[in-house]
Backbone as CSV, one residue per row, in Angstrom:
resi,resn,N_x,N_y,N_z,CA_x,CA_y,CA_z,C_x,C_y,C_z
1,UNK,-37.955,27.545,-19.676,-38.905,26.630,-20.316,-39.549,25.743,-19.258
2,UNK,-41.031,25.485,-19.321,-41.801,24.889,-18.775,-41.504,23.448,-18.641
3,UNK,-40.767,22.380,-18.208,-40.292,20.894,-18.081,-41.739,19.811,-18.118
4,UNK,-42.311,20.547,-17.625,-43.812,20.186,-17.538,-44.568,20.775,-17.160
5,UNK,-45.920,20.615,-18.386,-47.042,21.811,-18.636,-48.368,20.817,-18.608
6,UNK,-49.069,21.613,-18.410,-50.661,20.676,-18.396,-51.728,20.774,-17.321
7,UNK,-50.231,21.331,-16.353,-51.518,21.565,-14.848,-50.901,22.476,-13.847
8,UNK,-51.435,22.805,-12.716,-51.018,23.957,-11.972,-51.385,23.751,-10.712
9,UNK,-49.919,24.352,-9.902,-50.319,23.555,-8.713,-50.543,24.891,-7.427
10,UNK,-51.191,24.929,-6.319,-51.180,26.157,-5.567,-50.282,26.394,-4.736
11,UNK,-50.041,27.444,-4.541,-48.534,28.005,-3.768,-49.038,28.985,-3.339
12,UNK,-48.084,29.505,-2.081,-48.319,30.768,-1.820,-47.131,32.171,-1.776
13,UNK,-47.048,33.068,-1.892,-46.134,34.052,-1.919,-46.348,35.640,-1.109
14,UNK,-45.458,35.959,-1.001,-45.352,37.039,0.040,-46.241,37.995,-0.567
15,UNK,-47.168,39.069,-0.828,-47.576,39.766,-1.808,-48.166,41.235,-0.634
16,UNK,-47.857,42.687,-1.223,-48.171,43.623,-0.162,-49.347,44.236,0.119
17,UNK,-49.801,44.560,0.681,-50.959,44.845,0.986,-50.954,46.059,0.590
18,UNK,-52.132,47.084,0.159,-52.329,48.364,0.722,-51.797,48.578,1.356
19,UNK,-52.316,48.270,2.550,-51.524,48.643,3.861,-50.299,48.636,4.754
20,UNK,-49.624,48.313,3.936,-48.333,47.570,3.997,-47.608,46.661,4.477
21,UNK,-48.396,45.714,4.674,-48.669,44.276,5.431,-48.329,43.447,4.341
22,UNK,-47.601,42.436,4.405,-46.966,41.679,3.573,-48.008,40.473,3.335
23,UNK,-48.731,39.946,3.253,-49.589,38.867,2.815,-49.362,37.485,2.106
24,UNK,-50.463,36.479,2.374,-49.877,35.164,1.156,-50.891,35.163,0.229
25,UNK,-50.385,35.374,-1.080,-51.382,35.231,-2.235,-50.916,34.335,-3.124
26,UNK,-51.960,33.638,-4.182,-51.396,32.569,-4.635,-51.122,33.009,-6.233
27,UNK,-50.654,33.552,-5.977,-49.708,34.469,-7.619,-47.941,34.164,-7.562
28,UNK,-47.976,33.921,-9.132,-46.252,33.289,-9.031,-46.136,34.341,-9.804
29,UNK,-46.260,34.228,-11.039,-45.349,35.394,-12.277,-45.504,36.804,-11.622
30,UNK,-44.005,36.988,-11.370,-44.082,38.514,-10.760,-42.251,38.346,-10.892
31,UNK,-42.465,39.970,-11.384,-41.103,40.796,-11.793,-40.710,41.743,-10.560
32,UNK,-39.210,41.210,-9.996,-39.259,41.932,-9.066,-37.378,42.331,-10.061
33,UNK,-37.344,43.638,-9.157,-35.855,44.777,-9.633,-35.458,44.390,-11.000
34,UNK,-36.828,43.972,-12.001,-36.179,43.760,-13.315,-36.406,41.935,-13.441
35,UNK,-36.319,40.974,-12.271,-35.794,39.852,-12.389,-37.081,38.951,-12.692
36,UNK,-37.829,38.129,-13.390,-39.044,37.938,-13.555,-38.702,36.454,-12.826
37,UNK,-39.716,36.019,-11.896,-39.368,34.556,-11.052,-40.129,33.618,-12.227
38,UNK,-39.561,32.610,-11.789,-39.853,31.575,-13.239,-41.577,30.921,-12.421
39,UNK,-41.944,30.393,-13.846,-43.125,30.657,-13.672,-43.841,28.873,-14.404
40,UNK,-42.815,28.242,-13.685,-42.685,27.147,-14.857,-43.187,25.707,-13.695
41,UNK,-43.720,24.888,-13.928,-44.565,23.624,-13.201,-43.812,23.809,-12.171
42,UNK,-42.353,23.191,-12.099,-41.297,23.005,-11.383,-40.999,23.856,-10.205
43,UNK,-40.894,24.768,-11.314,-40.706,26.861,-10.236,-41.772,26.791,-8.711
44,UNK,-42.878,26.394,-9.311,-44.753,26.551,-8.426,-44.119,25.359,-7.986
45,UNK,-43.915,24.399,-8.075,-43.746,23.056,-6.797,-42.571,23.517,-5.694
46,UNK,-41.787,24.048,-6.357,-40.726,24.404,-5.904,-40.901,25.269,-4.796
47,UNK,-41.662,26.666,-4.708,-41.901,27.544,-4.338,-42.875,26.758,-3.082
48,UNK,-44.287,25.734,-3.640,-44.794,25.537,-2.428,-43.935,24.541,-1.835
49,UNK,-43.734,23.618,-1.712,-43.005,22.903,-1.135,-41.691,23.797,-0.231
50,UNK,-41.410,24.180,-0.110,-40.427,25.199,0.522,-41.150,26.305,1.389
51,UNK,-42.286,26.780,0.603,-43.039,27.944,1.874,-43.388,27.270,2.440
52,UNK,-44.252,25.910,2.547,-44.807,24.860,3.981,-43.833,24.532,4.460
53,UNK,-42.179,24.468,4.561,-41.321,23.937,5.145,-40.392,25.179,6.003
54,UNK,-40.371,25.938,5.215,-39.191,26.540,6.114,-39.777,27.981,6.614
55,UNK,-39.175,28.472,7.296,-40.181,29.658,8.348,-39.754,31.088,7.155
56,UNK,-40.169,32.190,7.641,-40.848,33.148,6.853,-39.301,33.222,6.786
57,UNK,-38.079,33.757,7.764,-36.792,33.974,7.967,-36.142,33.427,6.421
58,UNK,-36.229,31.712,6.479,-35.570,31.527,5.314,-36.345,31.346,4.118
59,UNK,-37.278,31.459,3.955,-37.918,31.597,3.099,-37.351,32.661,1.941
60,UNK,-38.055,34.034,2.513,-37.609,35.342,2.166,-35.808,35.410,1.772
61,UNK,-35.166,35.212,2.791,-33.558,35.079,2.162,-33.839,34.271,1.296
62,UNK,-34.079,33.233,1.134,-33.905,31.895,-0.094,-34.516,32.587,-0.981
63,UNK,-35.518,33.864,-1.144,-36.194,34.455,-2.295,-34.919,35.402,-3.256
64,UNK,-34.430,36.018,-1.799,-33.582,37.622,-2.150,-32.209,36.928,-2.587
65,UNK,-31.803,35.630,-2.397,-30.845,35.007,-3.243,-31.022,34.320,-4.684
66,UNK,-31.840,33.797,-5.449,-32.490,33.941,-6.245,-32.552,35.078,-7.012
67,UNK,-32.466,36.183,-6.290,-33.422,37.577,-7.221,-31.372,38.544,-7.184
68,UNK,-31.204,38.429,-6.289,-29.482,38.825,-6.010,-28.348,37.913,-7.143
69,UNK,-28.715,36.847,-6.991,-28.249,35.904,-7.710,-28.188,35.610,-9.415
70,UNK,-29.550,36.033,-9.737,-30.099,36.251,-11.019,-29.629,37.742,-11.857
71,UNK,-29.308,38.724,-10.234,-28.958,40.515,-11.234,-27.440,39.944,-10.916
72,UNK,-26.716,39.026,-10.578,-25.321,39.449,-10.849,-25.265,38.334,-12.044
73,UNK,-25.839,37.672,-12.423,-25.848,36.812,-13.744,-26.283,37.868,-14.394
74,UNK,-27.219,38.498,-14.647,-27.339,39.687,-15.715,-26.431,40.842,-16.164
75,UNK,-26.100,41.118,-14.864,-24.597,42.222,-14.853,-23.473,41.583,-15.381
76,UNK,-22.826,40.124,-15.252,-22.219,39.401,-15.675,-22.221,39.174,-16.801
77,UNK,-23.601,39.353,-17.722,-23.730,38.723,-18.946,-23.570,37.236,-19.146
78,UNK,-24.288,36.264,-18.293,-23.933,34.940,-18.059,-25.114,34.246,-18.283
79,UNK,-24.869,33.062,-19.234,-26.075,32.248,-19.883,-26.567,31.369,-18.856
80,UNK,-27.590,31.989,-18.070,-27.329,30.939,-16.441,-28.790,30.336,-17.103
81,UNK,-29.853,29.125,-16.344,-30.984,29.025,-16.588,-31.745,29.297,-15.381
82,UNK,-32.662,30.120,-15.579,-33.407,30.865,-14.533,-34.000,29.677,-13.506
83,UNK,-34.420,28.792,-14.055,-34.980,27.840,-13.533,-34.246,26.982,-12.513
84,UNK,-33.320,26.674,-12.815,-31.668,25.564,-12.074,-31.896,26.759,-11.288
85,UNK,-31.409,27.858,-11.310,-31.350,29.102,-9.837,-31.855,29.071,-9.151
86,UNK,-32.989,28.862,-9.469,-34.240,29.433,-8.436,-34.407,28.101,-7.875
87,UNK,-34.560,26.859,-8.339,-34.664,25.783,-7.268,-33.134,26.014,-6.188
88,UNK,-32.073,25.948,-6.921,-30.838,26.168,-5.777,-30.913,26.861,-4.566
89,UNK,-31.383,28.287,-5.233,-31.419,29.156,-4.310,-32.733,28.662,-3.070
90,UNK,-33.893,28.225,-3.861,-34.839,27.815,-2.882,-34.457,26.590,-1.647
91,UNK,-33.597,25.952,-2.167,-33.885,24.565,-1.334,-32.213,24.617,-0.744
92,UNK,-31.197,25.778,-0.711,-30.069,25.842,-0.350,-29.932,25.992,1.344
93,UNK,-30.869,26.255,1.712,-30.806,26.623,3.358,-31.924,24.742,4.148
94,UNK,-32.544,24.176,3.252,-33.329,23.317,3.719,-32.561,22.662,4.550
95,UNK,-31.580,21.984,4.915,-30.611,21.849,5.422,-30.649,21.749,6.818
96,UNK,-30.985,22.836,6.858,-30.744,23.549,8.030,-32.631,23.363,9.199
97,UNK,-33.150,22.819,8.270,-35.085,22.789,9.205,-35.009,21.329,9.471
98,UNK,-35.505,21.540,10.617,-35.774,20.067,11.361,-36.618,19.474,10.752
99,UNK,-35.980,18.338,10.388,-36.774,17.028,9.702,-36.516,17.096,8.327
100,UNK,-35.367,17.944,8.223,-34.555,17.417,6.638,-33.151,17.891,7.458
101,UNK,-32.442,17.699,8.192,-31.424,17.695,8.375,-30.991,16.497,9.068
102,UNK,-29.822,15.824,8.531,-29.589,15.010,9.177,-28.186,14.557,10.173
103,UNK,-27.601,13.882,10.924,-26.893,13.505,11.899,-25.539,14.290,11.766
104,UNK,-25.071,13.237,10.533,-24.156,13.878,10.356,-23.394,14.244,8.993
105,UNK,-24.416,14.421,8.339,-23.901,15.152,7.244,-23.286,17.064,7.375
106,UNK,-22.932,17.700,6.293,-22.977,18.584,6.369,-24.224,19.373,5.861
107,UNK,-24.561,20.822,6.632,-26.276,21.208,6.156,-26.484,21.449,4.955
108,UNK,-25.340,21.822,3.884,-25.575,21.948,2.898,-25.819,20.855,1.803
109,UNK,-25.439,19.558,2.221,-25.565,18.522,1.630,-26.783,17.900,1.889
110,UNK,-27.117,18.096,3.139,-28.128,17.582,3.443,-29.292,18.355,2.400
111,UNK,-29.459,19.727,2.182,-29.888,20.271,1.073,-29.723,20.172,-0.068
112,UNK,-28.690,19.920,-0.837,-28.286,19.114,-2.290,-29.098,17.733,-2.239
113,UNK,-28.850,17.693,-1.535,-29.334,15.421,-1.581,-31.041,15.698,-1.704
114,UNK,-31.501,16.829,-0.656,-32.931,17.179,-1.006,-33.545,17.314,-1.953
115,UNK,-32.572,18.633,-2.240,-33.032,19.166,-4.231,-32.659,18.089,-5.205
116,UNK,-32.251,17.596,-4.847,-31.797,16.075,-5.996,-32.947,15.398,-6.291
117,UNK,-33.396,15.041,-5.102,-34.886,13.786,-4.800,-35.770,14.505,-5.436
118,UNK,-35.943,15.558,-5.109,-37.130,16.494,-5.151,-37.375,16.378,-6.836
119,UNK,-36.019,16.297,-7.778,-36.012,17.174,-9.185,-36.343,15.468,-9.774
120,UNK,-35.501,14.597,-9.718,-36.047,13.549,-10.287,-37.354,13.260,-10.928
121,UNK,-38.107,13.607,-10.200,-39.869,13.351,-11.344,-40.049,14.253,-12.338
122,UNK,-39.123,15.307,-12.347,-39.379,15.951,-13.363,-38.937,15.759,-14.529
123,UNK,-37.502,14.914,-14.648,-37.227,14.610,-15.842,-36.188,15.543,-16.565
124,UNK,-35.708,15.955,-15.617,-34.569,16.998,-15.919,-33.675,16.100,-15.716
125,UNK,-32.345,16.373,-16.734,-31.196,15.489,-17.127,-30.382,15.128,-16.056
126,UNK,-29.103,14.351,-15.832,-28.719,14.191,-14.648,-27.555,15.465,-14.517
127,UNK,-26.885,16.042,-15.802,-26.450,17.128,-15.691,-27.071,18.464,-14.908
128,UNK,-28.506,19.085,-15.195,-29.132,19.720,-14.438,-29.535,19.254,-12.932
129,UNK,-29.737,18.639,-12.640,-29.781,18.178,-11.139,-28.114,17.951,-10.889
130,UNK,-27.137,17.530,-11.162,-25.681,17.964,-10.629,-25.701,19.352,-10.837
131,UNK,-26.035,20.298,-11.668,-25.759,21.462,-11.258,-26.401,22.087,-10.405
132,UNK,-27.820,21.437,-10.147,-28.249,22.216,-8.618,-27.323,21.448,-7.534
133,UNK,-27.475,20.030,-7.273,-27.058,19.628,-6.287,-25.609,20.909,-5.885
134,UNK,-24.557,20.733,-6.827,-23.225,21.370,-6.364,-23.672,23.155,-6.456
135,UNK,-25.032,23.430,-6.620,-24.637,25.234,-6.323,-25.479,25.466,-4.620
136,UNK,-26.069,23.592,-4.536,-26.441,24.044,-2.898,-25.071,23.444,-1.580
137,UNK,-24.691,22.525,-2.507,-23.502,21.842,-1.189,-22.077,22.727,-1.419
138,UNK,-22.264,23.435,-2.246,-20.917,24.498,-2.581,-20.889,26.177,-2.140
139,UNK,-22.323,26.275,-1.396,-22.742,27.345,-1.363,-22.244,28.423,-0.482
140,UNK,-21.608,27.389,0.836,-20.780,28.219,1.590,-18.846,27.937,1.332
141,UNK,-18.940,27.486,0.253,-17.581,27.003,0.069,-16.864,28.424,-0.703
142,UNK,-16.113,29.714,-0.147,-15.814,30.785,-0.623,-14.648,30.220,-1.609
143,UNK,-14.629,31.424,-2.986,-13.582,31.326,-4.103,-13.721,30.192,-4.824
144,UNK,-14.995,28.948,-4.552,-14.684,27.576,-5.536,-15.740,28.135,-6.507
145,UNK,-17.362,28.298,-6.254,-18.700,28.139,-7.014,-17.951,29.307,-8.101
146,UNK,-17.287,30.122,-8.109,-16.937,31.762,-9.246,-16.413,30.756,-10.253
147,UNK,-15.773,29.959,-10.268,-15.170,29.072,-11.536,-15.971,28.245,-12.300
148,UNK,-16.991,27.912,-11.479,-18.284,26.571,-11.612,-19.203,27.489,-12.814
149,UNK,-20.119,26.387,-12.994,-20.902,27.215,-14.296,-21.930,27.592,-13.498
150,UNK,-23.063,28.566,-13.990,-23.197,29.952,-13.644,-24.049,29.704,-12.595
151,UNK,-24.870,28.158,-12.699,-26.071,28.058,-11.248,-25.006,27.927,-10.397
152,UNK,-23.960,27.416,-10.142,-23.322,27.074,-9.128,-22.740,28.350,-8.454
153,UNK,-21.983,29.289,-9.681,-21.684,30.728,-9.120,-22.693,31.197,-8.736
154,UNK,-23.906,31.776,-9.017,-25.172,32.143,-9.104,-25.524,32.302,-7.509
155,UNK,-25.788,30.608,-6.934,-26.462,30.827,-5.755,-25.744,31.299,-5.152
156,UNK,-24.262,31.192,-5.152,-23.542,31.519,-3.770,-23.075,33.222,-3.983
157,UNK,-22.872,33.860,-4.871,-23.125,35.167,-5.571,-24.114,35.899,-4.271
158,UNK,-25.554,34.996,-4.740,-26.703,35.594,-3.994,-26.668,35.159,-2.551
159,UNK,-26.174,34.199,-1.897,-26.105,34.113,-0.309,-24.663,35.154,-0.260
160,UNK,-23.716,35.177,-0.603,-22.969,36.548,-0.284,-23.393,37.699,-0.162
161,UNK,-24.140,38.017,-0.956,-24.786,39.206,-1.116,-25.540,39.574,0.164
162,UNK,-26.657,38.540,-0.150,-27.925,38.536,0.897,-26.888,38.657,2.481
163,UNK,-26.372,37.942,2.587,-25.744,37.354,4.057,-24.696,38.197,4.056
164,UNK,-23.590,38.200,3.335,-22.119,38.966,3.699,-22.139,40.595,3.077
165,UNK,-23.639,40.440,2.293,-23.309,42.520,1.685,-22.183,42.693,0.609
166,UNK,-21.521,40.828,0.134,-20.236,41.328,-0.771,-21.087,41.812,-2.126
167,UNK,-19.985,42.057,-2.812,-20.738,43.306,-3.824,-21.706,44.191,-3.414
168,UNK,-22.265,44.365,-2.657,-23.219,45.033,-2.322,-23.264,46.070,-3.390
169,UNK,-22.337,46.823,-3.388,-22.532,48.451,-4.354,-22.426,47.923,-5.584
170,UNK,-22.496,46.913,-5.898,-22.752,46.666,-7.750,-24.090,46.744,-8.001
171,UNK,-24.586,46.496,-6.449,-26.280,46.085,-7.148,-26.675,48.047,-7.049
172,UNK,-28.053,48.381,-7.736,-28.293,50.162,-7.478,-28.922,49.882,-6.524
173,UNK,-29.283,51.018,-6.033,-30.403,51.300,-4.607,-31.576,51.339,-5.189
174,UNK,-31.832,51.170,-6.640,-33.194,50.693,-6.573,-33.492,49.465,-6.534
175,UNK,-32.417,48.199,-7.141,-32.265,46.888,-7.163,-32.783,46.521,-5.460
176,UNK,-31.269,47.026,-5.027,-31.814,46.449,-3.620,-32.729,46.964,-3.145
177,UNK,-33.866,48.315,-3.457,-34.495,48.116,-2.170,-36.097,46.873,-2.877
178,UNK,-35.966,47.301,-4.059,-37.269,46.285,-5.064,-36.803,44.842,-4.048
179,UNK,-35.646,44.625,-4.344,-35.622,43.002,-3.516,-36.038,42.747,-1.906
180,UNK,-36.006,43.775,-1.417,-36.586,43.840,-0.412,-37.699,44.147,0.035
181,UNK,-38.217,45.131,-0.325,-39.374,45.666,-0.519,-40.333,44.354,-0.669
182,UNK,-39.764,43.386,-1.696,-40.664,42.319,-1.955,-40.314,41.044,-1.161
183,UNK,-39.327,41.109,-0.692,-38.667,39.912,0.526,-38.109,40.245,1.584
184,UNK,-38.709,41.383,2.480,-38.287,42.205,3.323,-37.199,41.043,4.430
185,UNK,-36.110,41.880,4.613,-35.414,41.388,5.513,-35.780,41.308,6.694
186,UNK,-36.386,42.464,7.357,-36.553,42.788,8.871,-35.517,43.108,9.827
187,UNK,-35.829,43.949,10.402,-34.790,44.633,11.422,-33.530,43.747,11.791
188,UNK,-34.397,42.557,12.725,-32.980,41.502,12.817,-32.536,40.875,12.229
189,UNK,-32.009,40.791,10.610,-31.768,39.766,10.104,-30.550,39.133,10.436
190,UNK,-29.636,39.592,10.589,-28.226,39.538,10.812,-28.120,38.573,11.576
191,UNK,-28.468,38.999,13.256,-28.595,38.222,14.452,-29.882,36.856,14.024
192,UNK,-30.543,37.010,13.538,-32.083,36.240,13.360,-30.939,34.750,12.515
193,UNK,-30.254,35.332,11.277,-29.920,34.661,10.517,-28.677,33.564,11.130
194,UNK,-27.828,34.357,12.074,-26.660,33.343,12.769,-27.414,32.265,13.872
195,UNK,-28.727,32.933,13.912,-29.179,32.102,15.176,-29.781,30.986,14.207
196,UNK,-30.273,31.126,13.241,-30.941,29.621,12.293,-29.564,29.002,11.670
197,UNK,-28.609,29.634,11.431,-27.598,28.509,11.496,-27.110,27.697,12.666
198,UNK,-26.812,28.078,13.709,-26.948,27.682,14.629,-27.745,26.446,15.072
199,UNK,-28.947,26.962,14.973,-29.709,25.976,15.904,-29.706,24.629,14.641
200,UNK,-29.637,24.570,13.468,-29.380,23.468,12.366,-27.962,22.861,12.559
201,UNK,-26.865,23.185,12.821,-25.858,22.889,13.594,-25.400,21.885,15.007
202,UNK,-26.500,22.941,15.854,-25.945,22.334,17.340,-25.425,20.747,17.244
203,UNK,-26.655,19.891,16.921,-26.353,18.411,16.738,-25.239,18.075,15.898
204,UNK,-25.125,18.552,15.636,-23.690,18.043,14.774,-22.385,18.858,14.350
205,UNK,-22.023,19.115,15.223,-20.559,20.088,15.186,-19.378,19.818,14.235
206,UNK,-19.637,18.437,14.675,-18.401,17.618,13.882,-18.248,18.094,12.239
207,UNK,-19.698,18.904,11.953,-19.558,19.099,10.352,-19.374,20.548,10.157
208,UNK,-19.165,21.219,11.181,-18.114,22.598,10.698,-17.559,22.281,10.273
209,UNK,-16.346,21.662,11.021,-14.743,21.012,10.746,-14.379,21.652,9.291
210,UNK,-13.838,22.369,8.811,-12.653,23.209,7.637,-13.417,24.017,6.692
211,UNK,-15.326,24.278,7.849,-16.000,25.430,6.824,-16.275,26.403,7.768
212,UNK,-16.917,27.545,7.171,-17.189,28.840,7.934,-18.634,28.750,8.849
213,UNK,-19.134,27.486,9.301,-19.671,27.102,10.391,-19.068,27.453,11.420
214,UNK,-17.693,26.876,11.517,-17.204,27.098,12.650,-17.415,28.311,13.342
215,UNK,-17.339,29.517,12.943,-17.459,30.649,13.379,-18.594,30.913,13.956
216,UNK,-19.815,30.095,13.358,-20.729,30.397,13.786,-21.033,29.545,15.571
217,UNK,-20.781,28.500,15.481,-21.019,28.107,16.685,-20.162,28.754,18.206
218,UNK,-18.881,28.808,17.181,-17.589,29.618,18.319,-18.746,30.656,18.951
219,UNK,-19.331,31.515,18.062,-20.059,32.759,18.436,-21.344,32.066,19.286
220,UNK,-21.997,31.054,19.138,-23.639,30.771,19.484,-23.053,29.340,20.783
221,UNK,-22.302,28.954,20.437,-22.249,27.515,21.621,-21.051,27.736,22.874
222,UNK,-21.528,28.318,23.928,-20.550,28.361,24.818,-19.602,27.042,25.130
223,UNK,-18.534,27.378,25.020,-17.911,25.830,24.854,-17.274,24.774,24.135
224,UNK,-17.779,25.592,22.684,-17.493,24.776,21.392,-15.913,24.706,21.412
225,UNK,-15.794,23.688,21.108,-14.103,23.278,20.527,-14.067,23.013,18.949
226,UNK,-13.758,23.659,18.426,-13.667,23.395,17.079,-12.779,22.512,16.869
227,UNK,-12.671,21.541,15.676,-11.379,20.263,15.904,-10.384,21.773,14.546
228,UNK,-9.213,20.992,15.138,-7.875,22.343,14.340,-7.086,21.145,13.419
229,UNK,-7.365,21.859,11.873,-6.822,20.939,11.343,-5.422,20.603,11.067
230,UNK,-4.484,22.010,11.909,-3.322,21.611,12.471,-2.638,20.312,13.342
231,UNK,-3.451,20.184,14.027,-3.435,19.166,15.195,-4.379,18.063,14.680
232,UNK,-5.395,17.695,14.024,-5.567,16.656,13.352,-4.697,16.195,12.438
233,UNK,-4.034,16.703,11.671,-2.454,16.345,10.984,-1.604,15.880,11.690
234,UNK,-0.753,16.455,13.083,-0.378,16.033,14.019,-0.828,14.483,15.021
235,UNK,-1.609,14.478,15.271,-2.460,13.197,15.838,-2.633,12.765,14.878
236,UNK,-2.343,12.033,13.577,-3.140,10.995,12.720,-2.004,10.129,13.167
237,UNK,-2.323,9.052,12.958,-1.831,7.465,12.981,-0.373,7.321,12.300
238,UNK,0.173,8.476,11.167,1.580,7.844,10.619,2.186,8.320,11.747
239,UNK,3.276,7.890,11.655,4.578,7.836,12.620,5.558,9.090,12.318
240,UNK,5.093,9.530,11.195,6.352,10.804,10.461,5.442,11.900,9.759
């Protein structure tokens, strides 16, 4: 459902060419592997505000989680709202782009706290904005979002997918290649993708600390010391 109707705002989206050149056209309602993208005031702010911000890399993933995210809510049979998804999924990596990340938060929070601000004018309840906020700051948190209600499972469903290939074989080979086809990954995504965590990271290490960041810098920062939360137990201040 439309939260607010009356006017329309311009955006742009990946759209293919003839030629098979991926293009920006300013068309939203489009059905991709079955999954129809919402098409609602919010959806279009949502969508532009995010293509002027973040590079084609996360863009496109932030699409194919959304669209990944949405077929395992369907396969699931799960009353998710298309709308709560698709902002999650959109604004779950923001985090991570210079000039919305900050010191020392963690990147995913720094993205919740975003999508929070962002949803306020719309007038969506404070329940719906907690359920985006926790399906973007929960997103790399493995085994918690599957218990959470369905935006919260939802996004992180679709960054597994997109990023780790889990489930992969639930989705068909026509699912995945439609999601791609329309949000092409590109050759490097893999390597492309550890390196944009990374570089949203460097400044602030301290906020791996007891998530699967860590791994990433171990791999990208010659040098990194991860703090061990063995030995932070050990070194705290009690005496016993």
């Amino acid at each position: 459902m439309d939260r607010l109707s009356g006017f329309s705002l311009r955006h742009r989206l990946p759209h293919q060419r003839h030629d098979g050149v991926f293009d920006e056209e300013t068309v939203m309602s489009t059905t991709i592997a079955g999954i129809t993208i919402p098409d609602s005031t919010l959806a279009r702010a949502t969508t532009e505000y995010i293509r002027d911000i973040e590079s084609d890399l996360l863009y496109h993933h932030s699409r194919r989680v959304f669209l990944f995210g949405a077929l395992s809510g369907e396969r699931q049979q799960l009353a998710y709202d298309p709308e709560l998804l698709y902002v999650g999924a959109m604004f779950h990596d923001l985090g991570l782009v210079e000039g919305h990340r900050s010191a020392d938060e963690r990147f995913e929070v720094d993205g919740a706290n975003a999508a929070a601000a962002f949803l306020k004018p719309y007038g969506l309840s404070d329940d719906d904005i907690e359920q985006v906020w926790l399906s973007i700051a929960l997103h790399t948190t493995p085994g918690v979002p599957k218990h959470l209600r369905p935006t919260v499972a939802l996004v992180t469903a679709g960054v597994e997918m997109d990023v780790l290939g889990m489930d992969y074989a639930t989705f068909s080979t026509v699912q995945r290649e439609a999601v791609v086809h329309a949000h092409p990954r590109g050759e490097g995504f893999k390597e492309c993708i550890i390196c944009a965590f990374a570089d949203g990271l460097r400044h602030r290490p301290q906020t791996t600390f007891g998530n699967v960041k860590t791994d990433v810098l171990k791999d990208q920062q010659p040098g990194f010391k991860p703090m061990n939360f063995v030995e932070v137990i050990r070194q705290s201040p009690w005496t016993a």
